[in-house]
LUMPA-823307 format. One record per residue (C-alpha): x negated, z, y negated. Coordinates in Angstrom, 1 decimal. Layout:
BEGIN
ATOM      x      z      y
ATOM      X      Z      Y
...
***
This chain:
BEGIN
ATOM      x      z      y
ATOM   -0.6   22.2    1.9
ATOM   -0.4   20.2   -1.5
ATOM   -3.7   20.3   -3.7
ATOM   -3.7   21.0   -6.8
ATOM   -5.7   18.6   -9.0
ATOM   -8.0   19.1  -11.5
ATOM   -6.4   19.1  -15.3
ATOM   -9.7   18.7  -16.8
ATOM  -11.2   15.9  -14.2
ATOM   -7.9   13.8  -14.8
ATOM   -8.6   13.9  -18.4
ATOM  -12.0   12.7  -18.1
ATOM  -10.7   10.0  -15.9
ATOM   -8.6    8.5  -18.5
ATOM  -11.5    9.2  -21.6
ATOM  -13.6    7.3  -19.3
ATOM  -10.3    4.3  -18.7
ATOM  -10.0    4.5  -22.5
ATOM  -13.7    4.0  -23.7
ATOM  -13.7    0.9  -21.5
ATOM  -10.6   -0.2  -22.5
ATOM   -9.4    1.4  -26.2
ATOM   -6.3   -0.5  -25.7
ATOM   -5.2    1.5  -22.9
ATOM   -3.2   -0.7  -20.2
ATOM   -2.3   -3.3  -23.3
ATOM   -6.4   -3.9  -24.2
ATOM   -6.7   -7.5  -23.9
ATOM  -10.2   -7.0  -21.6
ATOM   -7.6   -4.7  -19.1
ATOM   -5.0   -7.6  -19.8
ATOM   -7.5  -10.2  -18.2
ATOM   -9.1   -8.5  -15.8
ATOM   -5.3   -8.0  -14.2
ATOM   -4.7  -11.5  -14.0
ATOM   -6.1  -11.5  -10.5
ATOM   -3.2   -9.7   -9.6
ATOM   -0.6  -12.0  -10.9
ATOM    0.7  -12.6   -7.0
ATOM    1.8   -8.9   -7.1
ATOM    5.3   -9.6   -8.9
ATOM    5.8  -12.5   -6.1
ATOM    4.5  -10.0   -3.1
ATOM    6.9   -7.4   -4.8
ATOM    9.5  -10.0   -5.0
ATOM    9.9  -10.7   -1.3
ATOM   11.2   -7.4   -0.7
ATOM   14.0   -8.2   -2.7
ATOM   14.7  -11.4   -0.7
ATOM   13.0  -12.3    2.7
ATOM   11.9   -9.1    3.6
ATOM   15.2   -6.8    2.5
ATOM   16.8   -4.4    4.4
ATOM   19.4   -6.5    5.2
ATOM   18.0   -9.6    5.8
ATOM   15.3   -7.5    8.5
ATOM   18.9   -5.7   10.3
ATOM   20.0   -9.3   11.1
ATOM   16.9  -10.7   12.4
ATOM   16.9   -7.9   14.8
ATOM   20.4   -8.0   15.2
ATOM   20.4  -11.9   16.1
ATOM   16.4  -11.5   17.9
ATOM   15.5  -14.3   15.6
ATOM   12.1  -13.2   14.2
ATOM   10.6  -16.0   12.9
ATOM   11.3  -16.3    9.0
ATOM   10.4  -12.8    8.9
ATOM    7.4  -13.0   10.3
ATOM    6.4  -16.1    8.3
ATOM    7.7  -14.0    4.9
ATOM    5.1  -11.3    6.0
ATOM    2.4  -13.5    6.6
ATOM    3.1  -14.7    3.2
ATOM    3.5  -11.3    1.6
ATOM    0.1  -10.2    3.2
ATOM   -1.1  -13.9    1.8
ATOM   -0.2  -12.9   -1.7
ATOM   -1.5   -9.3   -1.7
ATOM   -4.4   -8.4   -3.8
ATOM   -4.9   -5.0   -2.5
ATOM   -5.5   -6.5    0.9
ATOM   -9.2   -7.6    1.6
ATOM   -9.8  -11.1    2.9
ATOM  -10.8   -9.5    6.6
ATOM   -7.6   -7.3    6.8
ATOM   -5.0  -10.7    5.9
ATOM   -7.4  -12.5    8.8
ATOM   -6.6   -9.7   11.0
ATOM   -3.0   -9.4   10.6
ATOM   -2.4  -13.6   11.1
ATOM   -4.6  -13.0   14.1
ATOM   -2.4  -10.0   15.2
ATOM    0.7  -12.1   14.1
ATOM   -0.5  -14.7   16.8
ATOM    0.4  -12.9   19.6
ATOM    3.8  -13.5   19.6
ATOM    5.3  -10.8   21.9
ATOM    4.5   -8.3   19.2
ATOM    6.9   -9.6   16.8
ATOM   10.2   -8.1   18.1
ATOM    8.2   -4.5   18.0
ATOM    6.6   -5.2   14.4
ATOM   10.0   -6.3   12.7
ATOM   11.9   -3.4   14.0
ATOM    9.2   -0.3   13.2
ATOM    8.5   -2.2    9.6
ATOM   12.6   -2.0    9.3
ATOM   12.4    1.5   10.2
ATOM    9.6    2.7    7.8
ATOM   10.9    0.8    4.8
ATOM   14.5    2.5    5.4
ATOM   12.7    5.8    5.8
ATOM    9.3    6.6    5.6
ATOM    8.6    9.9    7.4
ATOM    6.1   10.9    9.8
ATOM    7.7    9.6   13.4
ATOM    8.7    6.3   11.5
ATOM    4.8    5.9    9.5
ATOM    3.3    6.7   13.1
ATOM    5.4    4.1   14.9
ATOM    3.9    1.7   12.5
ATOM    0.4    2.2   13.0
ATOM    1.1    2.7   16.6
ATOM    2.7   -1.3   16.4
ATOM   -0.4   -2.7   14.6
ATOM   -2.3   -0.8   17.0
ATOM   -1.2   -3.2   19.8
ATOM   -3.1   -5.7   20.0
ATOM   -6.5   -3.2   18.6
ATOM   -8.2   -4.8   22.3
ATOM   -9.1   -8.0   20.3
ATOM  -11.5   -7.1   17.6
ATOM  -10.3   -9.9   15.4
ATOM   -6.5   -8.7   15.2
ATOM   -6.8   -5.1   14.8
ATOM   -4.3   -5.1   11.5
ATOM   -4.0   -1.0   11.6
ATOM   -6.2   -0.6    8.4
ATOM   -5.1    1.9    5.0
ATOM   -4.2   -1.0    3.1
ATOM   -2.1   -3.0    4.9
ATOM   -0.5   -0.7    6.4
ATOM    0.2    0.9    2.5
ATOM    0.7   -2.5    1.3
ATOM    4.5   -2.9    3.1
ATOM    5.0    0.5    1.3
ATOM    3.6    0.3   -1.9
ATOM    4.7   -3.5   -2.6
ATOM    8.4   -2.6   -1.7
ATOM    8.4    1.0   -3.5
ATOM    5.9    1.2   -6.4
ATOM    7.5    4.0   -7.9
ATOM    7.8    6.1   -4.5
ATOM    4.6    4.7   -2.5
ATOM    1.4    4.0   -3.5
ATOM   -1.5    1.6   -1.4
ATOM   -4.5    3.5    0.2
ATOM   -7.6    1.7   -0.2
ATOM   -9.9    4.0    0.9
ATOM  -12.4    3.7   -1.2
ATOM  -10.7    4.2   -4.0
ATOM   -8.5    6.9   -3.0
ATOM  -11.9    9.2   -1.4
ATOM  -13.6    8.4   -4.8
ATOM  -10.5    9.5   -6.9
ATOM  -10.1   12.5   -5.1
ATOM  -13.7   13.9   -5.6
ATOM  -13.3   13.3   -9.3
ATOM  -10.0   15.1   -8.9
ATOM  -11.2   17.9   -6.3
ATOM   -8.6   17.2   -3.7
ATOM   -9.4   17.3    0.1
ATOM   -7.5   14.5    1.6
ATOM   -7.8   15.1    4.8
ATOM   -8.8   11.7    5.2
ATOM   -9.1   10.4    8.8
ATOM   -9.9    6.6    9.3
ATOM   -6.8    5.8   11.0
ATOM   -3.8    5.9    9.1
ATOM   -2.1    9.2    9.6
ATOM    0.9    9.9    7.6
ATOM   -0.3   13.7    6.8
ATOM   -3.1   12.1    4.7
ATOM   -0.2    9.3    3.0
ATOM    1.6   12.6    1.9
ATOM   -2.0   14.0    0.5
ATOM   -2.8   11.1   -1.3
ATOM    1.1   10.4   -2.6
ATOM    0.7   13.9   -3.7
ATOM   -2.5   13.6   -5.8
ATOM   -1.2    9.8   -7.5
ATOM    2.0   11.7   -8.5
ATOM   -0.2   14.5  -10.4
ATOM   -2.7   12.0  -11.7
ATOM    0.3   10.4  -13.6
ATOM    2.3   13.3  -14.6
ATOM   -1.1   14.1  -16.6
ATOM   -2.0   10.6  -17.7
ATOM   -0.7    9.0  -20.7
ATOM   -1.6    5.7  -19.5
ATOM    0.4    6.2  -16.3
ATOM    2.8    8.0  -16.8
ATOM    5.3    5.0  -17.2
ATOM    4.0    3.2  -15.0
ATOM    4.2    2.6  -11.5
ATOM    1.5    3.6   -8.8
ATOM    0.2    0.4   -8.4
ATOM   -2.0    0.8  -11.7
ATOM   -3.9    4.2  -10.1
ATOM   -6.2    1.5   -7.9
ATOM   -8.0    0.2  -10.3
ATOM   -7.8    2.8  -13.2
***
C-alpha cells in the first residue's frame, strides 16, 4: 500500500531548504555546493552511449562483454551518489570474471523494464560473489545508481540514509529492509514522486535533486 505523505512536513522541508539557501536550487551557496556532482551529466551520459539498450543487446548477442563492463566500471567511477567502499566493492566484484555474462544481461533486463522479477534478478547477480567480503556490490546505492542515472525522471537513487531520514520527516513507513528489495524501491519512488508534486523547488526537476535537499 502507498503512503500518503505529510503536506505539512514537506512544507517544512522546503522552508528549512530555503532559509539555507534563499535562492532556491539557483542560490549561488546551492550552486557550489553541487559542483561535486559535476560527473553526474557524464555518468548520465553513458547511458546514452556505452551503456544503451542497444549497444547492451549486442554485447550479449555477440558474448563480447568487455567494453561494457569497462563503461560500468567507469559509470560507477564517476558516480557521486556511490560511496568510495561501494565503487571498491563493485571493481572487486567486477574482477571475477565469470560474473560478467550474468551482470550484463540482468542490468539489460532491469533498464528495459524494471519490475519486481527483473529488480530481484539484479540484486540476486550482485549477490554472487557476497562470499568475499570485499566484493559484495549488492548495496541501495549502487544498485539505484544504474536506475536513477539512466532514468532521473522515472527512478530515483536510495541511499539509505537519506531516504529513512526523509521518510520520518515525511511520516512514511518504508518498509525498509537492508537488502534491496524492490517493494521498498516502489515505497520510496512513491514518496520522491509526492515530495515533488508538493515542492516548488522540485517540481521541475528531476529526482536526483531529493538526495541532498
Amino acid at each position: 500500500m502507498t503512503n500518503h505523505i505529510s503536506l505539512s512536513q514537506a512544507a517544512q522541508i522546503e522552508q528549512d531548504f530555503l532559509r539555507r539557501f534563499p535562492g532556491g536550487l539557483q542560490d549561488p551557496a546551492w550552486l557550489a555546493l553541487g559542483k561535486k556532482h559535476r560527473s553526474t551529466l557524464q555518468a548520465m551520459a553513458l547511458f546514452d552511449t556505452a551503456l544503451s539498450q542497444p549497444v547492451l543487446a549486442a554485447a550479449i548477442a555477440q558474448r563480447r562483454y568487455g567494453e561494457v563492463i569497462e563503461a560500468c566500471r567507469q559509470f560507477v567511477g564517476r558516480c557521486t551518489t556511490v560511496s568510495t567502499f561501494e565503487k571498491i566493492a563493485f571493481r572487486n566484484y567486477l574482477a571475477f570474471t565469470d560474473v560478467h555474462e550474468p551482470f550484463v544481461r540482468c542490468l539489460y533486463a532491469v533498464l528495459g523494464r524494471c519490475d519486481a522479477a527483473n529488480f530481484d534478478d539484479f540484486v540476486d547477480v550482485l549477490l554472487l560473489c557476497r562470499h568475499d567480503k570485499n566484493a559484495n556490490a549488492a548495496k541501495w546505492p549502487l544498485v539505484t545508481a544504474f536506475l536513477a542515472y539512466s532514468d532521473p525522471q522515472q527512478h530515483v537513487c536510495v541511499k539509505p540514509t537519506t531516504v529513512k531520514k526523509l521518510a520520518a520527516r515525511l511520516g512514511v513507513d518504508l518498509a525498509y529492509q537492508a537488502q534491496p528489495a524492490y517493494h521498498t524501491y516502489q515505497q520510496v519512488q512513491a514518496m520522491v514522486a509526492q515530495f515533488r508534486q508538493h515542492s516548488t523547488q522540485l517540481l521541475t526537476d528531476n529526482n536526483m535533486t531529493y538526495c541532498t535537499v
